[in-house]
N, C-alpha and C positions, 0 to 999 in steps of 0.2 A: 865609414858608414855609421857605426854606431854611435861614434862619437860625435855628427850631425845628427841623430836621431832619438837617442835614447837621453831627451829634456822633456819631463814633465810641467805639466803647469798646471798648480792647485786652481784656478779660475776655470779652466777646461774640464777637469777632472770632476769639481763640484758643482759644473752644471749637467756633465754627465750623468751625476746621482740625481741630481733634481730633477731632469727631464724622464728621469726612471722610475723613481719613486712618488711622483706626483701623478704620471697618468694611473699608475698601478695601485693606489690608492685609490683615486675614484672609480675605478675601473671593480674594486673591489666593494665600494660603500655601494655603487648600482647592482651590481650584482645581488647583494643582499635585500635592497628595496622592493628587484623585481623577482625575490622568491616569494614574494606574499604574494603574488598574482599567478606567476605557474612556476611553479620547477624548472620546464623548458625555455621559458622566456628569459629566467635566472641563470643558467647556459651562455646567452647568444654572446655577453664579452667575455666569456673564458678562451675561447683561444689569443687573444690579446693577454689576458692574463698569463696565459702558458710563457709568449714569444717577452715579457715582460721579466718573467719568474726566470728566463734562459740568461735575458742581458743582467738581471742581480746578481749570478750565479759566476756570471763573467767580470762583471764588474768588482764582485768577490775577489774571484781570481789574480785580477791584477792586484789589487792591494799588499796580497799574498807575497808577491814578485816586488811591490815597492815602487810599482812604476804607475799611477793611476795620477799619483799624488808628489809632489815635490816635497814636502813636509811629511816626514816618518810617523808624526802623530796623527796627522790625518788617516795616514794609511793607514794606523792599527784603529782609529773609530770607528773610521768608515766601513772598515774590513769587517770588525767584530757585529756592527750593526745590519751590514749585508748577509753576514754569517746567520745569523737568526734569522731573517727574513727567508732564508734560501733553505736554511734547515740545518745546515753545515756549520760545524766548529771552524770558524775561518784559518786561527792559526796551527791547528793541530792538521787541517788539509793541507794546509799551505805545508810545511814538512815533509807531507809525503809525496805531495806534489814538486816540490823542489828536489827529492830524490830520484823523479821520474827525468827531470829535466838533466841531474847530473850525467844518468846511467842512460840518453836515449841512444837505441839501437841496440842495447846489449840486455837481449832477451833470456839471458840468465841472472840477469840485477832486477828486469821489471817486466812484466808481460801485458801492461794495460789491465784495464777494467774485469776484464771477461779472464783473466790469466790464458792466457792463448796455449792451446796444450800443443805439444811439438808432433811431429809426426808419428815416431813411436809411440806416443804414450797414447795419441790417439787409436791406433791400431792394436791396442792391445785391452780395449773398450770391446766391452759387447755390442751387439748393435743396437739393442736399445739404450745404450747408454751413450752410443755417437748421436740418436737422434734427439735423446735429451740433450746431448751439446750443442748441437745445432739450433734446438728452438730456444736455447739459454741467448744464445747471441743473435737471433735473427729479432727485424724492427717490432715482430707483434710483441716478442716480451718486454719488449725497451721498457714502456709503460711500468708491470711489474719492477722493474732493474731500479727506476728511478725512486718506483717505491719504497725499496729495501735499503737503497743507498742515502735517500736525505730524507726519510719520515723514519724507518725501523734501525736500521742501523744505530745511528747517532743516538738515538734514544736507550737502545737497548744494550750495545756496550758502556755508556756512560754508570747504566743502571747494574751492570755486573759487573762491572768493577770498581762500583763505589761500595754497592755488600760485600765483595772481597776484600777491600781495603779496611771497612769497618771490622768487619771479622778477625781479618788477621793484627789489626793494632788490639782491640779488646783480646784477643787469645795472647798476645807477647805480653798484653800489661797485665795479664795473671801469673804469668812466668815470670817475669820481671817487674813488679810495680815499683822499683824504686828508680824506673826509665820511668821519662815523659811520651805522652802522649805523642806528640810531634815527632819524636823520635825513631818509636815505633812504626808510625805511619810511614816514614824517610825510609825502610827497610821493606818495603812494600814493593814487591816486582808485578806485572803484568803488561801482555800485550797490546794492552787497548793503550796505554799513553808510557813516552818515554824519560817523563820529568814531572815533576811538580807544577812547573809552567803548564804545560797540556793538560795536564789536570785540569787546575785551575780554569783553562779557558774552554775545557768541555762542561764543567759545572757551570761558568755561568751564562755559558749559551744556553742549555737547556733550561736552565731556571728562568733565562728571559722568554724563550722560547714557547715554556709552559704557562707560565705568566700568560702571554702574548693569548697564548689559547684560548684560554679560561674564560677571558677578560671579551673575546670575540665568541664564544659561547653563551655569556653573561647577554651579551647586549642582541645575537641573533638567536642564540638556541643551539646547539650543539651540533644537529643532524643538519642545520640550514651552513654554516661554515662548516664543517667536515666533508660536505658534499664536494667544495666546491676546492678549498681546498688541499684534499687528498685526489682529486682529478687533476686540479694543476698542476702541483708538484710532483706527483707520480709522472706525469705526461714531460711535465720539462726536464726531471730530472734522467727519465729518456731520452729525449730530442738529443740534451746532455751528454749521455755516453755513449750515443749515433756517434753525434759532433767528434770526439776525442776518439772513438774506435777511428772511424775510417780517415782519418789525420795520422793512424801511423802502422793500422791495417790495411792496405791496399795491395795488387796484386806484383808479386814481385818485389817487394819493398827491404829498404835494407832491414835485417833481424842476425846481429851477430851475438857468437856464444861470448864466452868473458875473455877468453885469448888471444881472438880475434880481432875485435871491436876498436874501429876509431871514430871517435868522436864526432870528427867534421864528414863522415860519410854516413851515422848515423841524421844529421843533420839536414843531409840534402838530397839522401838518397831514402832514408829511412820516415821521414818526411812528408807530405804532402800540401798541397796550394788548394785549398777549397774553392772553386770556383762558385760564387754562389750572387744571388742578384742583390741590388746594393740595398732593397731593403730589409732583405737577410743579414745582411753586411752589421744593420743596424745593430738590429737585436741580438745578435752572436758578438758584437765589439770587435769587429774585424778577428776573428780568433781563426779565418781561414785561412790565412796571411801565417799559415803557422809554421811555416820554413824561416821569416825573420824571426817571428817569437821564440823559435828555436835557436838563432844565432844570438839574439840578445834579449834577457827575457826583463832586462832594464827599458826597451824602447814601448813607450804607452803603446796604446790602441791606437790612438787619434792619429800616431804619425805613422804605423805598421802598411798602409797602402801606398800614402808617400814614397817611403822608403823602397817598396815592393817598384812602385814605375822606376824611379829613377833609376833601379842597379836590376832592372829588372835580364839583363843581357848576363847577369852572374848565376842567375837561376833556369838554365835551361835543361838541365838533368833532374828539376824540381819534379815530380809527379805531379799533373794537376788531376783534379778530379770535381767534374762536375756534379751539380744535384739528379740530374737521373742515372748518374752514375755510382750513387751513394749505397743502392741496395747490392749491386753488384759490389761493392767493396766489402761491405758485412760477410759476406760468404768467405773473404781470405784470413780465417780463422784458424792454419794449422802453418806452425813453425816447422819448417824444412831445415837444420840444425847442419847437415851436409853442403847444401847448398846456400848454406846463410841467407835466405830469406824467407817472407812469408808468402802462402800457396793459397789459393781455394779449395775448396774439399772435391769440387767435379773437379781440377789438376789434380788430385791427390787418387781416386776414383778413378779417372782416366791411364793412369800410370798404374795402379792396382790390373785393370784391366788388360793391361798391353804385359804386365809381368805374367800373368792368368795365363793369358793367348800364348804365349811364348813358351811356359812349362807344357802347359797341351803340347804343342806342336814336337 
């Protein structure tokens, strides 16, 4: 199967980006023309913009993986240039995202987006502190989520650990100035990047990134682009960790601790098929299909539904889950560590209840 499916083709791939970043550009020049006339009117193609900002983000994603593209070079331009547009250090995500893909189903290497807290540790929350966890992962703060993730985040670790980094080589080169600068710097630990490489490629995302801004502030005005957007990308970068929550949050879903854990049943059981309409299909880059991208995270977009009919008689213990089944899946936010998988909080409540009724009696 994979070996039928996981072939790229640069011609596929780079009309993918073109047919992406062509509507999303004008999409974004009209926007700005029709703010001179109302504010509202300046709206009416943001959410085009949003479903636009979702498929960059995805189209990112592949890059990451290697599979958008037949040519490795394409994939780091392409990648590093959708990285900017999306907000995201493309290759420093991609690592931790590759991580995620190593460890899936073993919810003591990776817990998702929202770090999914386990049963205990939830019950040992106050209760306003479970209802803060609750509206932490429920779709109204998506919005906030995506905020923090590709506008504050990426900005704000780049920025403190590059004054850490400055700091600490100027303080060694008073200790030591008969060491190089370079050297110093080399001796430099932090958690925001694991190498010079990631370094590097968080500096010059942001610096294109800020560029990008300035330069779109310069020609509309600051308040006329920041409207527009910190709505979009707050909003897709939402829709965004909807998408990837409920793909491996669902109810009953495999969630094993690190002893346990295998691979191919994190895969299919751990898993989910987003059943979603095919011009969702679009703008998400088939990423609902995410039980194959799970088996091979080499096979494109382009061929992940292919692949899905054909062997589709392999996938019948796959979860599907449809779109109005999406807000129900948000709620299965609490790791049952016992019964190795994930629970809803009314499953979790509902068994609080019946253990209550049973000490009474």
């Amino acid at each position: 199967m994979i070996g039928r499916y996981a072939k790229s083709e640069d011609c596929i791939g780079l009309l993918q980006v073109f047919t992406t970043l062509g509507p999303l550009t004008l999409l974004w020049w009209a926007s700005m023309r029709l703010i001179d006339v109302s504010f509202w009117v300046a709206l009416l193609p943001l959410p085009f913009i949003i479903l636009l900002t979702v498929r960059v983000f995805g189209l990112m994603h592949e890059c990451g993986h290697g599979s958008l593209f037949r040519s490795r070079r394409l994939n780091r331009l392409v990648g590093f240039l959708l990285g900017v547009l999306s907000g995201m250090p493309q290759y420093v995500w991609s690592q931790h995202h590759n991580y995620h893909h190593v460890h899936n189903g073993n919810w003591d290497k990776y817990r998702g987006p929202y770090t999914t807290l386990s049963v205990d540790e939830y019950a040992a929350l106050s209760r306003t502190r479970q209802r803060m966890y609750r509206v932490k992962c429920s779709v109204v703060a998506a919005p906030l989520a995506g905020f923090i993730y590709l506008i504050f985040n990426p900005r704000f670790t780049w920025l403190k650990g590059s004054i850490g980094l400055v700091a600490h080589t100027l303080r060694q080169k008073l200790i030591q100035p008969g060491v190089s600068l370079q050297r110093h710097a080399a001796t430099y630990r932090t958690r925001y990047w694991k190498s010079a490489r990631e370094y590097r490629h968080m500096l010059w995302n942001n610096l294109a990134l800020l560029s990008a801004w300035a330069l779109m502030c310069f020609e509309f005005g600051a308040a006329h682009f920041f409207w527009i957007y910190v709505l979009s990308v707050s909003i897709a970068g939402g829709a965004g960790i909807v998408l990837f929550t409920v793909q491996h949050n669902f109810e009953h879903s495999y969630a094993s601790d690190n002893q346990h854990w295998d691979q191919d049943a994190g895969t299919i059981e751990g898993t989910s098929y987003l059943v979603l309409p095919r011009w969702l299909n679009w703008f998400t880059v088939d990423i609902g299909y995410h039980h194959i991208h799970h088996l091979s995270a080499s096979i494109p977009n382009y061929r992940l539904a292919r692949c899905h009919d054909e062997y589709q008689h392999l996938f019948s213990s796959v979860t599907r889950v449809s779109l109005y089944q999406v807000l129900g899946a948000l709620k299965c936010i609490l790791w049952d560590r016992h019964a190795q998988r994930i629970m809803s909080v009314a499953e979790y409540q509902q068994r609080c209840d019946e253990a209550g009724g049973a000490l009474a009696r």
